[in-house]
Structures are given as C-alpha cells and as structure tokens.
C-alpha positions as CSV (number, residue, x, y, z in Angstrom):
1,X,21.8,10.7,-15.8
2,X,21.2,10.7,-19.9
3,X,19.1,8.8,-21.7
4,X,21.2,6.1,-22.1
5,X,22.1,5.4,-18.5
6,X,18.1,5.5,-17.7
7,X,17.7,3.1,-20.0
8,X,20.7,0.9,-18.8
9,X,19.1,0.9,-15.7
10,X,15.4,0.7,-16.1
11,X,16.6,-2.4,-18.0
12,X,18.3,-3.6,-14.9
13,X,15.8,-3.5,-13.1
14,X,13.1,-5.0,-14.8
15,X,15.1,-8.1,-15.6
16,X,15.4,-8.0,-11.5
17,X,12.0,-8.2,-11.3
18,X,11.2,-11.1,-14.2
19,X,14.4,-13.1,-13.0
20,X,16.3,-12.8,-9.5
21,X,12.9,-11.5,-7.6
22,X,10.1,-13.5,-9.8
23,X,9.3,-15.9,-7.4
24,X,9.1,-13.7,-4.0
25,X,7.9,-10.7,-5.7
26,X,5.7,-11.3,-9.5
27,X,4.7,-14.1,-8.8
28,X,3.6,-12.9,-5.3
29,X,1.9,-9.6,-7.0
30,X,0.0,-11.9,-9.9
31,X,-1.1,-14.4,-7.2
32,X,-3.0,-11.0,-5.0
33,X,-4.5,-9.9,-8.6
34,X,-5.7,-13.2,-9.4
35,X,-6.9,-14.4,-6.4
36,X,-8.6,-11.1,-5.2
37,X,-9.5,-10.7,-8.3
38,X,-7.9,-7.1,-8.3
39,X,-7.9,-6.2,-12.3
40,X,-10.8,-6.7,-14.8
41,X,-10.9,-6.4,-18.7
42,X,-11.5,-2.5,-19.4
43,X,-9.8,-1.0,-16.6
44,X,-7.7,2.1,-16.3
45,X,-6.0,1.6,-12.9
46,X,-4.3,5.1,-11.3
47,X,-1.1,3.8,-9.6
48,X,-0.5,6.1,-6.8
49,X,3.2,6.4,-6.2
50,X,4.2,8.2,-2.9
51,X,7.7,8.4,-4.1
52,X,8.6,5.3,-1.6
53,X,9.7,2.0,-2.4
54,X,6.7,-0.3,-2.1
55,X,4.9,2.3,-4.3
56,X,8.0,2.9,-6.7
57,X,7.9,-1.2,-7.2
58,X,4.3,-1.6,-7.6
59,X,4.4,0.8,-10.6
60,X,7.6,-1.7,-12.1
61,X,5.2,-4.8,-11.3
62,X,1.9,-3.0,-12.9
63,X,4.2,-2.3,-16.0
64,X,5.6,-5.9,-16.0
65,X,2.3,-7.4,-16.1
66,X,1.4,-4.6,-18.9
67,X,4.1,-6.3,-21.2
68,X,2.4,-9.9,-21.2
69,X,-1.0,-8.6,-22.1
70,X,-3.1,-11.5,-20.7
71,X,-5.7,-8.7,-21.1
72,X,-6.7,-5.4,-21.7
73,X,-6.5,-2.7,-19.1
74,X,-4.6,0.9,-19.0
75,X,-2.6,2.5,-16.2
76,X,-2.0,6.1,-15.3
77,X,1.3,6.5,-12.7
78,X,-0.5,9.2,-10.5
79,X,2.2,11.6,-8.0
80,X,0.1,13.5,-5.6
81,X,2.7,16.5,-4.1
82,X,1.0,17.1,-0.6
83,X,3.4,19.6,-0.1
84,X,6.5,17.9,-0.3
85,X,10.2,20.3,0.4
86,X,12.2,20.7,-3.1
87,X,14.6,18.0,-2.3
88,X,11.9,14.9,-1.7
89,X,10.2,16.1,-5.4
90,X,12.8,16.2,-7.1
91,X,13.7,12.6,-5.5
92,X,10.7,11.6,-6.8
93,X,10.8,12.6,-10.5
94,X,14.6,11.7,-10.5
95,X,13.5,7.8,-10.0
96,X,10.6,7.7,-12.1
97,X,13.0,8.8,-14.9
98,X,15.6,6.5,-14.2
99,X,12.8,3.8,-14.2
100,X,11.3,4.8,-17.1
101,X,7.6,5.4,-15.3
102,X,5.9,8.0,-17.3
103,X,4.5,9.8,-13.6
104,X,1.4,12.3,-13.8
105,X,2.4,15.2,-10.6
106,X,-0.7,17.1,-9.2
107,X,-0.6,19.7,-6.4
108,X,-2.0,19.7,-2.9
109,X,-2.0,21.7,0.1
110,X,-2.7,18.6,3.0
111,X,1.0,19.2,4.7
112,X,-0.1,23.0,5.2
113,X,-3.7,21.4,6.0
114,X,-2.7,19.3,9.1
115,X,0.4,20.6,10.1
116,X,-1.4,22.4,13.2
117,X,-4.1,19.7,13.8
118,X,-2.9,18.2,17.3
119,X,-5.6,15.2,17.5
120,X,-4.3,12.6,14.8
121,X,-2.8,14.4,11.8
122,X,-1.6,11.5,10.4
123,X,-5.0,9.9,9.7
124,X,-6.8,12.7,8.8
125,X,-3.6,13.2,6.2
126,X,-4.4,9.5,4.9
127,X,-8.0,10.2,4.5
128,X,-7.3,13.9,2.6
129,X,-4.4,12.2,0.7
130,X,-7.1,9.0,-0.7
131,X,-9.7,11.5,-1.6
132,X,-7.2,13.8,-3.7
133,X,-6.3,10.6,-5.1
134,X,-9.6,9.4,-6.2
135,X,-11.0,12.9,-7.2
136,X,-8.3,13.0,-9.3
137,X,-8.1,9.6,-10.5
138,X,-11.5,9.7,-11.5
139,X,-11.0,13.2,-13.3
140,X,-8.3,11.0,-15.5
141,X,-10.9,8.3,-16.3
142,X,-9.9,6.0,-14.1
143,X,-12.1,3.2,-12.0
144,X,-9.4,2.2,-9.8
145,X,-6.6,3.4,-7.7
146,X,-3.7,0.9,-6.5
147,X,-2.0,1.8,-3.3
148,X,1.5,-0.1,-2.2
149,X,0.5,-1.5,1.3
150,X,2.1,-4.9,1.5
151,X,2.0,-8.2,3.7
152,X,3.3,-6.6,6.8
153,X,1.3,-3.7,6.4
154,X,-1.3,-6.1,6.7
155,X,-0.6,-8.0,9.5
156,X,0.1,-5.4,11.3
157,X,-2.7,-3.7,11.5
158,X,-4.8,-7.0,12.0
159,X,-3.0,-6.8,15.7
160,X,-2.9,-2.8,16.3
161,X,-6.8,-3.6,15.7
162,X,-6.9,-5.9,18.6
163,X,-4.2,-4.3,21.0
164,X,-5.5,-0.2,20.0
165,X,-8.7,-0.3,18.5
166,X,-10.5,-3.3,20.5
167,X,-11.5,-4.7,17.3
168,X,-11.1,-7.5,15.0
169,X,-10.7,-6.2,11.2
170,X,-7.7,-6.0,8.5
171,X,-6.9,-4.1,5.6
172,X,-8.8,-5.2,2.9
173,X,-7.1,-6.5,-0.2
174,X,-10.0,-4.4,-2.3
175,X,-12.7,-2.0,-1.4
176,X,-15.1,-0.4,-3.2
177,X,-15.3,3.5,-2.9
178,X,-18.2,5.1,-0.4
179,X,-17.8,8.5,-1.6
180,X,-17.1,8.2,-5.3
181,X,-18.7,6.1,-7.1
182,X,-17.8,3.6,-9.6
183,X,-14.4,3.7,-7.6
184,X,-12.2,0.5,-6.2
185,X,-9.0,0.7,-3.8
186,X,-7.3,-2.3,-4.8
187,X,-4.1,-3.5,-3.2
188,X,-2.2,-5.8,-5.1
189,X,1.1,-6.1,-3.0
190,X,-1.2,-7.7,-0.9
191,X,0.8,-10.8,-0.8
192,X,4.7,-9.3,-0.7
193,X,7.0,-9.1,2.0
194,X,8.4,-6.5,2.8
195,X,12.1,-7.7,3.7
196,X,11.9,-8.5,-0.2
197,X,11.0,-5.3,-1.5
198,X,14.1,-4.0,0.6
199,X,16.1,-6.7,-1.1
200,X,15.0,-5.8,-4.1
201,X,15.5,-2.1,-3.7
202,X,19.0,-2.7,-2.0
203,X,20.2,-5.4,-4.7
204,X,19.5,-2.6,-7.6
205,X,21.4,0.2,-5.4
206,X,17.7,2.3,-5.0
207,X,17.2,5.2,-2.7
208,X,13.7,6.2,-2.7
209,X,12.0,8.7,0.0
210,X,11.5,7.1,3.9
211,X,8.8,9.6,5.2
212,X,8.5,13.0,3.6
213,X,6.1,14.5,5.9
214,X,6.2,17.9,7.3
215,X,4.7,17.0,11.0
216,X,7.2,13.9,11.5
217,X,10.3,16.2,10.0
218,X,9.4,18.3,13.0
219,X,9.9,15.7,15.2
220,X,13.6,15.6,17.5
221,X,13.0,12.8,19.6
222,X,14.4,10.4,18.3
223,X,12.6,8.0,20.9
224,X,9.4,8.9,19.7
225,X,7.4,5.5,18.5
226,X,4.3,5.3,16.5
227,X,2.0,2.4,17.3
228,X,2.7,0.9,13.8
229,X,6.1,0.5,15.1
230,X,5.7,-0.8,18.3
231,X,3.3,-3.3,16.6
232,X,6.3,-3.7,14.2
233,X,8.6,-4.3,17.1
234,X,6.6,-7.1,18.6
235,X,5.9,-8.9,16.0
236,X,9.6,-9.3,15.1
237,X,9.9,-10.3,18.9
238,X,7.5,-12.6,18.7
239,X,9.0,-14.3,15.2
240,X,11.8,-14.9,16.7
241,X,10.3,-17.7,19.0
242,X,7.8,-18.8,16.4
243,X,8.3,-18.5,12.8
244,X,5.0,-18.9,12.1
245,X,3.5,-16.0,13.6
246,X,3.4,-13.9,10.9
247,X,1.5,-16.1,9.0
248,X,-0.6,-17.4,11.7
249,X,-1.9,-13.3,12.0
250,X,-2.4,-13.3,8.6
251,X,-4.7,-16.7,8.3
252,X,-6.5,-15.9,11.5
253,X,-8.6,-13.1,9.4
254,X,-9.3,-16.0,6.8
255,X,-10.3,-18.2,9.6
256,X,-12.8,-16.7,11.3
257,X,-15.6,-18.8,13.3
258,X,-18.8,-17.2,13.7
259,X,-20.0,-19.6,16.1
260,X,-17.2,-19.2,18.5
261,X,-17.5,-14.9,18.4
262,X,-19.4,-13.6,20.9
263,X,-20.4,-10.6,19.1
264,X,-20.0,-8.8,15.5
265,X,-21.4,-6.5,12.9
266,X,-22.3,-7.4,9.1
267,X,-21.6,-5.6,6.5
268,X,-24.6,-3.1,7.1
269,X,-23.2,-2.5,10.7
270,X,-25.7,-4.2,12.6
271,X,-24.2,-6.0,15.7
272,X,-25.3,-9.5,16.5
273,X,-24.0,-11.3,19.5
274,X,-24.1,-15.4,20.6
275,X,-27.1,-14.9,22.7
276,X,-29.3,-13.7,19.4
277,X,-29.4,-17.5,18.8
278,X,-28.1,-19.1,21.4
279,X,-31.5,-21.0,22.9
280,X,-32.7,-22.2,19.5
C-alpha cells in the first residue's frame, strides 16, 4: 500500500468514526472520559494497542479527540511484542500504517515465559503483559496507560465474578497503579459495545489480529471453552428473553445497597458483615 492509499484510507476511516459511528462509538468514548473523569490537563497517556480491534479503535478515538483540543494532553501508541510469530507483527505494523498511528514496538519474552506454566497462563500473561506496559510507559514519560476493554468486557466479568470467583466486583473504569507510582489504568471504551466496534471494523473492510497467543495456537480442540466465553454464551441466551439484561448487569454494580449485603470489604480490605451493626 503507498502513501497515497494509506492516506485514502486513514481518511476513510476517521470520517467513519466523526460521521456514520459518532453516536454509538465517540460520543460513547467522550461520555466514559468525561464522566470517569479518564483524562486531565498535562497528561501523556500510553495507548497500548494489542494489535486487535478494540485496541486498533481506541488509538483512532484517542487521535480524534486529539484533533479538537478541548485540552492539552499527549499520547504515545505503545506495541508491546510478547513474542508474537512474524505473520501477527507484521499484521500489526501493516494497520497502524494504513491508519496513520505513529506505533512505538518494544520487545518481550512473556509467550516464552508462560508457555510451560500449566496453573493459569493466561492471567499470569495479563499481569506480566500490564507491568511491561507500565514499566515502559513510565520509561516514555507517561502517567497513564489506556487499555481497550469495552462494555461487554465489563459485564462479563461482573457475572464470571459471581458464577467463578464467588464475589461481587467489576472492572474498574480507572485504577490507580499499586506497583508504580504516579500510574493510572484508565479504560475509556468503557461505555462501547462491542457489536459496534465489529460494525465499525467490518463497515471499513478491517482485519485486525483475533488472539495471537502462543498457548491458545497450541490448542486443537476446537470444543475447548474459556469461562469468558461460556459467560459470553449466557448472556446472549439470556438477552434473548430479556433485552435488558445486559444493562441490568451493568447498573447492578452502580446500585449497590449496603444495607441489604450481608458482608463486604472496603477499600483497605477489611470485611464487615450485617451483624457488625445490626442490634444498634
């Protein structure tokens, strides 16, 4: 593709994003920034881009919002390579050319790392990937890093919580770093769907990467299910006799009554139950 072409089509793209998806998908990403209060005057915000669509799109968004300059803040497109084959990199550099997404590459080991680690590789592969990501992040003079999880990333692991992990929790829209400090996670495709990130992707004739990973590229069976997509699965069952459900998950986490819990922690981890109070 020459320079032209990339052009043609970075162009196409971005007037996607400001016309034909503004309302399901800007609009959707300013509302999480503004609401959340995600972005502050000063900040240089590492978008970390996993090659994927919701990550490729967020990095669109982030330079859509750039152009209006409401306010003053930088952004560094951060590609972490855990170890990807040829193929997926060069995937991954051929779109952020043809979007015109100026990408910062930085080697890692993790695939190599976990690849023999029977007991859950894939979260101990999320929690190497986020601290490559903030060491280096920080080592580029950043105070931020932006990942791509959207609204059904959300919601779905409000209810994997309850069914897996016997707890009531989501994923946060912003947190601030425990082992670097001066650090946020912010997530500010907080608020998108995801059927319209594939209608976006499909309506511009994308093809990003699905999962690059080394342990699941391993994997032959096809009927092999991760929890995340049996959670997946049900919800979608479940929508399709109530097409509020999604959104009910979401608002429970906003709804919560103390009073009506019979126990929970703060944020310092102390637990507290009904009966601390109950006879007063």
């Amino acid at each position: 593709m020459n320079s032209k072409d990339t052009q043609n089509k970075a162009y196409e793209v971005e007037e996607s994003i400001r016309k034909k998806f503004h309302r399901t998908i800007f609009s959707k990403f300013c509302k999480a920034i503004n609401d959340y209060k995600l972005l502050s005057p000063g900040d240089r915000v590492a978008v970390c881009i996993s090659g994927g669509k919701d990550s490729m799109l967020m990095a669109k968004l982030f330079q859509e919002l750039k152009r209006h300059n409401k306010f003053d803040f930088d952004l560094v497109f951060l590609v972490m390579n855990p170890g990807y084959n040829r193929e997926n990199l060069e995937m991954i550099k051929f779109n952020a050319k043809m979007l015109e997404v100026p990408v910062t590459i930085f080697e890692t080991n993790i695939f190599e790392s976990v690849y023999n680690i029977e007991k859950s590789p894939c979260y101990l592969c999320a929690r190497m990937r986020r601290g490559y990501l903030y060491s280096k992040a920080k080592e580029l003079g950043c105070n931020k890093i932006a990942l791509g999880h959207h609204y059904d990333d959300v919601i779905e692991t409000i209810l994997m919580g309850m069914l897996y992990g016997a707890q009531v929790q989501t994923m946060m829209p912003k947190l601030h770093s425990t082992n670097f400090e001066g650090m946020q996670l912010i997530r500010p495709m907080y608020l998108i769907r995801e059927e319209d990130i594939i209608k976006w992707k499909d309506y511009n004739g994308l093809t990003f990467l699905q999962c690059a990973c080394k342990f699941t590229e391993g994997i032959k069976n096809e009927n092999v299910s991760s929890k995340r997509h049996q959670t997946k699965e049900l919800i979608a069952t479940l929508k399709k006799q109530d097409p509020q459900v999604e959104k009910n998950i979401f608002a429970s986490v906003e709804n919560v009554n103390l009073s009506t819990i019979i126990a929970y922690k703060d944020k310092d981890g102390n637990r507290h139950t009904f009966l601390d109070d109950y006879d007063e």
